[in-house]
C-alpha positions in Angstrom: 16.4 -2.6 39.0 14.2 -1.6 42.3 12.6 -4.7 44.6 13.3 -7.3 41.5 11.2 -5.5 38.8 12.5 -3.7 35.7 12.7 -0.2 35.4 12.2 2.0 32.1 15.2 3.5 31.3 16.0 7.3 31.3 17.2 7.4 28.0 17.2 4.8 24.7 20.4 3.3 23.8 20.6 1.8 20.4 23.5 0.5 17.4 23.0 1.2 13.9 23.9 -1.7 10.9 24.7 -0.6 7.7 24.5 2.8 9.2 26.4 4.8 6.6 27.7 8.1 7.3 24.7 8.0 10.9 21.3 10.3 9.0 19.4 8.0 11.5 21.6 7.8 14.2 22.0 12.2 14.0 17.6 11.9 13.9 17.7 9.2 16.9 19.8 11.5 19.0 18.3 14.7 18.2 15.2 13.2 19.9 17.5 12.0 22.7 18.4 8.6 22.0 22.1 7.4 22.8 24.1 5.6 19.7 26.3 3.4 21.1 27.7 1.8 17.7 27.8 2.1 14.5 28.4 -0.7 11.9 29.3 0.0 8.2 31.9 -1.8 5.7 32.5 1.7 3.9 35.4 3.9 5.7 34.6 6.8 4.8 31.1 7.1 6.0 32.6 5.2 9.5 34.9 7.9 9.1 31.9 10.8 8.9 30.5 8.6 11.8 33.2 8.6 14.4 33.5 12.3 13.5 29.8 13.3 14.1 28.8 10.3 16.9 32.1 11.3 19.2 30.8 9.2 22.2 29.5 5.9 19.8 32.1 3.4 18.9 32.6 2.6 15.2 33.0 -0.8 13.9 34.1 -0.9 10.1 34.0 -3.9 8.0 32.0 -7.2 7.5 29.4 -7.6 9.9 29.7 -11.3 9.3 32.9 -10.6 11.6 31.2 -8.5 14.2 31.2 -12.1 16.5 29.3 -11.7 20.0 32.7 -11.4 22.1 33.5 -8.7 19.6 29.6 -7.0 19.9 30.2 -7.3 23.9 33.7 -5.7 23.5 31.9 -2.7 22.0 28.4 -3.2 24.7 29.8 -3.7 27.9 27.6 -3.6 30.2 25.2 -1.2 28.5 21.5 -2.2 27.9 20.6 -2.0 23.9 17.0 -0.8 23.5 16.8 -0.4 20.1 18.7 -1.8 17.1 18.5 0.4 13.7 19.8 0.5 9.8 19.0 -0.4 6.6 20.0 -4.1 5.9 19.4 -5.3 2.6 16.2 -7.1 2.4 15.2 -8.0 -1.8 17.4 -11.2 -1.8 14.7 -12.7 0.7 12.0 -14.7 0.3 9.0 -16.9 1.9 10.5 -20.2 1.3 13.6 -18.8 3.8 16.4 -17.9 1.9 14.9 -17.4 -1.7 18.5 -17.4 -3.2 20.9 -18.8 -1.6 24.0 -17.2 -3.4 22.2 -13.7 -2.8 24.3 -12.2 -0.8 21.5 -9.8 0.6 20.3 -12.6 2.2 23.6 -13.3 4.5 23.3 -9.4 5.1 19.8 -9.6 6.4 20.3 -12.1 8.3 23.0 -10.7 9.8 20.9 -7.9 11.1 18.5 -10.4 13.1 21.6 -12.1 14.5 22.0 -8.5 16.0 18.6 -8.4 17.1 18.9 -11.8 18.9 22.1 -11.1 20.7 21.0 -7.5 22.1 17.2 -8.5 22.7 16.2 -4.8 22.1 13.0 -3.0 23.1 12.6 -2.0 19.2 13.5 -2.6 16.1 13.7 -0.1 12.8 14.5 -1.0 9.4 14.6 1.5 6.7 14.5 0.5 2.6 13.5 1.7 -0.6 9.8 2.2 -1.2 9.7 -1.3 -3.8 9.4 -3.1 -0.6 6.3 -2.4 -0.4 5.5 -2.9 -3.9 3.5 -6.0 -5.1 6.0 -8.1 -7.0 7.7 -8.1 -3.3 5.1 -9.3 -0.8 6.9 -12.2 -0.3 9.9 -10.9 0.8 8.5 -8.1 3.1 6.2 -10.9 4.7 8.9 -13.1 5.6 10.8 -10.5 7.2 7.7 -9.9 9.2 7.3 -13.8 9.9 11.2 -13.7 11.2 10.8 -10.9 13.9 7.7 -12.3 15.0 9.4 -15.4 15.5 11.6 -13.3 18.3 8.8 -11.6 19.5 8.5 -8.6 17.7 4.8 -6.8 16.4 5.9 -5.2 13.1 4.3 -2.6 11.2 5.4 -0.7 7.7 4.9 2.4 6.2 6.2 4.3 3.5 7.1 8.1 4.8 7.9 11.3 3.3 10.6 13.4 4.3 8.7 16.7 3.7 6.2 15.5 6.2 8.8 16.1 8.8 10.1 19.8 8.1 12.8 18.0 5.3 12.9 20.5 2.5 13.1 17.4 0.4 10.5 15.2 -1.0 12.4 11.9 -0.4 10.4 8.8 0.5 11.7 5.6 1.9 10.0 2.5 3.3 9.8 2.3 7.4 9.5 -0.7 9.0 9.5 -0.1 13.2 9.3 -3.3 15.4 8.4 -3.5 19.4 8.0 -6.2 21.9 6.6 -4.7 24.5 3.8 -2.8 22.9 0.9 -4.9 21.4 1.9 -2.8 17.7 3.7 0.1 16.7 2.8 3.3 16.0 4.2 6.3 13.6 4.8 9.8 13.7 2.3 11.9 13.2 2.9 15.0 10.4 4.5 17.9 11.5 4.8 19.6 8.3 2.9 19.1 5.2 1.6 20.9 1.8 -2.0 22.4 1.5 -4.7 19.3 2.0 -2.3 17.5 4.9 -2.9 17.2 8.0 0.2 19.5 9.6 0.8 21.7 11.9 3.7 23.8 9.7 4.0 24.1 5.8 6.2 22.6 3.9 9.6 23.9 4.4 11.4 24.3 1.0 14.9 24.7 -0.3 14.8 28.4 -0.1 14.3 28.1 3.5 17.5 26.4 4.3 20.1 27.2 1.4 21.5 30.4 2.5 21.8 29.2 5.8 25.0 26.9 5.7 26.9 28.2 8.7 28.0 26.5 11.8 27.3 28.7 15.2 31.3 29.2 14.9 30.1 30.5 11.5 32.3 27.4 9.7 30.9 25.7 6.8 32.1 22.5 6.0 31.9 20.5 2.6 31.3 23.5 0.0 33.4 23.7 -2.3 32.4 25.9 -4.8 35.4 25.3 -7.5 34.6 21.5 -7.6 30.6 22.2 -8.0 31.5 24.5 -11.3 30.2 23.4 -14.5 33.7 22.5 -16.3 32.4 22.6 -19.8 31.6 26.1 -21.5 28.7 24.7 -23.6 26.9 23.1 -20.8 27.1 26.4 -18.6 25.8 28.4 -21.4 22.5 26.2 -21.8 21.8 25.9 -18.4 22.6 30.0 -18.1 19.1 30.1 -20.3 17.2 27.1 -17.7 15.1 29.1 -15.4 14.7 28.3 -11.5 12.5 25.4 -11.4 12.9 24.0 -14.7 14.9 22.0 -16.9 14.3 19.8 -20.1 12.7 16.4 -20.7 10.5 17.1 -23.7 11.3 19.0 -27.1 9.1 21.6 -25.4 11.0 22.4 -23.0 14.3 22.8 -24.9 12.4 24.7 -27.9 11.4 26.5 -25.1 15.0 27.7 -23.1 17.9 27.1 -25.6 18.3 28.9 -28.4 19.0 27.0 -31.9 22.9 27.5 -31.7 22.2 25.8 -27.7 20.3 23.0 -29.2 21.2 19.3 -28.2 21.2 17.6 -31.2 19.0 15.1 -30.8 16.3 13.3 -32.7 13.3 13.7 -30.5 11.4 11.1 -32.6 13.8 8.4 -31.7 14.1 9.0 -28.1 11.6 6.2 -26.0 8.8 7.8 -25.1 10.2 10.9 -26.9 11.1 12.1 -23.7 14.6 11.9 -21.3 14.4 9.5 -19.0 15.5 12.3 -16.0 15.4 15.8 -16.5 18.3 17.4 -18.1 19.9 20.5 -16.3 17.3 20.5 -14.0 17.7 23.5 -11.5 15.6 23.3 -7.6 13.2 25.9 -7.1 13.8 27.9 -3.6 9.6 27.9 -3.4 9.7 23.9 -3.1 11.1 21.0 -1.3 13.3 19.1 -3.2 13.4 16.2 -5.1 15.3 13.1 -3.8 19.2 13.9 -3.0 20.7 11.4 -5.0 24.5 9.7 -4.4 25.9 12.5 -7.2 26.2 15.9 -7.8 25.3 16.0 -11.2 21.6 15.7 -10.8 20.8 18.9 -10.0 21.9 22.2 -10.3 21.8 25.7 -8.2 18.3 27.2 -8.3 19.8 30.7 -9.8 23.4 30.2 -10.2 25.0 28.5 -13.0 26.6 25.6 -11.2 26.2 22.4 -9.3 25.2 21.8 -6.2 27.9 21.7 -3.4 28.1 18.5 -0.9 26.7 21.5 2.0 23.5 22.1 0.0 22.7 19.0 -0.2 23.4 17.5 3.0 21.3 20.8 4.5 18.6 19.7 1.9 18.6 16.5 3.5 18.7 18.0 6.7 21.5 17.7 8.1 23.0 20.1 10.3 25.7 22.7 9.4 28.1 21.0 12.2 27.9 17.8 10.7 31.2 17.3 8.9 31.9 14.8 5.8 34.9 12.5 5.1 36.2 11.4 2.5 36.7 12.9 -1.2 33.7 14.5 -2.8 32.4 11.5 -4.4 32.5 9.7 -1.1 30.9 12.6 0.6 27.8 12.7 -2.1 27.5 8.8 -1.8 26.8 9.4 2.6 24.5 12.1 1.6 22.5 10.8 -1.2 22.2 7.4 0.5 21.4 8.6 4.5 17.7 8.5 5.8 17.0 12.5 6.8 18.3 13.1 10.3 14.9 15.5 10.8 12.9 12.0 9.7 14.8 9.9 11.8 14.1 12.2 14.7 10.3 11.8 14.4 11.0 8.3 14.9 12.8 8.5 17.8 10.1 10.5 19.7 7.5 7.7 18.5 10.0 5.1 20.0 10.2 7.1 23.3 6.2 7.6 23.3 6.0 3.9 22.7 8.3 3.3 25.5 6.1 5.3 27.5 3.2 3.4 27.1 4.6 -0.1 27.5 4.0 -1.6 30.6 6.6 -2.3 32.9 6.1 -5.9 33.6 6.8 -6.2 29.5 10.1 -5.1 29.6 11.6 -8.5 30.9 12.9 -10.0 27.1 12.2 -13.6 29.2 8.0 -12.7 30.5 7.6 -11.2 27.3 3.9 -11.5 25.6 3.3 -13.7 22.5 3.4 -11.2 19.7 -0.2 -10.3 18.0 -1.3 -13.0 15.8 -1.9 -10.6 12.9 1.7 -9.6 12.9 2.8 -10.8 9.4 -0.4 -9.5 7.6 -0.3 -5.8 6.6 -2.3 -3.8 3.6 -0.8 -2.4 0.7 -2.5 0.5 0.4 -2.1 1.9 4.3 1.8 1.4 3.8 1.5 4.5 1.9 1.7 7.6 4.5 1.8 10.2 2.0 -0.6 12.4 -1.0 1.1 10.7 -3.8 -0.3 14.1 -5.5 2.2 15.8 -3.2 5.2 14.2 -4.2 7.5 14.9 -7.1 9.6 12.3 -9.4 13.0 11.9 -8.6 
């Protein structure tokens, strides 16, 4: 404070609910954000978390527990600006609750109890990209009907990970609230394929895959043994799957395995004589990849005959060599596959700062705040979608 008015602050501080092992909060910071907390019920990602986010504190279990007294334990005296995460939102509904013994609901809510108690500057809410879809309208309105009621002008938009310099093609619904801009904005592309409006192309998994090391030249999380392929028979067919490909249709296995490699199955009786995800399906080093997902047995090694480690992955989603996973391999894959991309998360936090820039000083007082735009709860389907769907590859 200088001669009673509010100042903007030199740097954004923020918590993250249902934060997981901290994609977002590593994306926030890399734009120069400060993470004061994060709040998870899983102990392993808390325990990635406290191990990556050395100067936030870590709160791990029910957020119904996290009580104010508790919160200000954790705040002090520090300002929150921003208040991040990815709380469950399909259990809501228009008429308030929807179903009342959905406990999504209680989770959501939970997250605007948060927003209420810290008053933040902003507000951003990642989710799957059915958000957006039709059959839930009512569910991402009323979401947009609650923040408005505390002041907030929301806006939502689906992004793309590759749009952002994440060799991986992984999109995810972003909704980004402020109350003291008259609406948000989003990040403009910095990378993009042929037709989109980027600066960089498209980085792609070759780009980053042989590049694992720390600075110390450490790498953490690849274990080779555990990413083998146990069983002889399923090596040897995906020994014959070139880089890039993998089988779906009878095409493609007439194609790569020989008859004594077949898979024995009746084509004919398969729904939509087709697998429902690709079988053996190897990344190509001259794309982006498809969505990480919370297992290693959905892809496989662009050339060599084996699995994915926990590394590759997390450097697929973007992660930096330094940042270390807990927890058993499964728990590690589970962090990774479910984290927003820290590169994504860091082009948010520059459009938070830019927005902070162009707020007006006088609107940074939570009590002389500015009704919110009356226009805040309508939004259009078809401008949610940020991407080429032509650009984007099925996961």
């Amino acid at each position: 404070m200088a001669d009673g008015l509010a100042q903007k602050p030199k740097k954004l501080n923020f918590i993250d609910v249902f934060a997981g092992a901290g994609g977002l909060s590593c994306g926030l910071e890399m734009a120069g954000m400060k993470c004061l907390l994060g709040v998870d019920y899983d102990k392993y990602a808390m325990q990635t978390f406290a191990k990556n986010h050395r100067h936030a504190d870590v709160y791990c279990g029910d957020i119904r527990k996290l009580t104010k007294r508790k919160l200000d334990e954790y705040l002090g005296d520090n300002q929150i600006h921003a208040v991040v995460g990815g709380p469950p939102c399909q259990g809501f509904s228009t008429a308030g609750l929807g179903d009342p013994e959905d406990e999504r609901n209680s989770l959501f809510l939970e997250f605007v109890r948060l927003v209420r108690l810290t008053r933040p500057y902003f507000v951003v809410m990642e989710n799957v990209t059915g958000l957006v879809a039709k059959k839930n309208e009512a569910v991402l309105k009323n979401i947009f009907k609650r923040f408005h009621r505390l002041g907030y002008n929301l806006d939502v938009k689906v992004m793309s990970s590759h749009n952002y310099g994440v060799p991986e093609k992984r999109r995810r619904t972003i909704i980004i609230g402020t109350r003291i801009n008259d609406a948000p904005h989003y990040p403009r592309f910095s990378h993009g394929d042929p037709g989109e409006k980027a600066r960089k192309p498209t980085v792609t998994v070759g780009d980053i895959i042989n590049n694992l090391q720390t600075k110390k030249g450490e790498v953490f999380n690849h274990d080779l043994e555990a990413a083998a392929v146990k069983n002889k028979l399923e090596e040897k067919r995906l020994a014959r799957i070139p880089e890039g490909k993998g089988i779906r249709y009878e095409r493609d296995e007439l194609a790569y395995l020989p008859p004594s490699l077949r898979l024995g199955v009746n084509w004919a009786e398969i729904k939509e004589n087709r697998f429902r995800q690709m079988k053996y399906q190897r990344l190509d080093r001259s794309l982006p990849s498809p969505t990480i997902m919370t297992h290693r047995h959905s892809y496989f090694h662009p050339v060599e005959n084996r699995y994915l480690t926990a590394r590759e992955a997390a450097a697929i989603q973007s992660f930096p060599n330094n940042f270390e996973f807990m927890g058993p391999i499964s728990a590690q894959w589970r962090q990774i596959g479910n984290a927003v991309p820290p590169l994504m998360g860091k082009a948010i936090g520059k459009t938070l700062l830019e927005l902070l820039k162009k707020a007006d000083v006088s609107e940074l007082d939570f009590k002389k705040r500015k009704r919110p735009t009356d226009n805040v709860i309508s939004y259009q389907r078809g401008k949610a979608f940020v991407y080429k769907p032509s650009t984007q590859v099925n996961a």
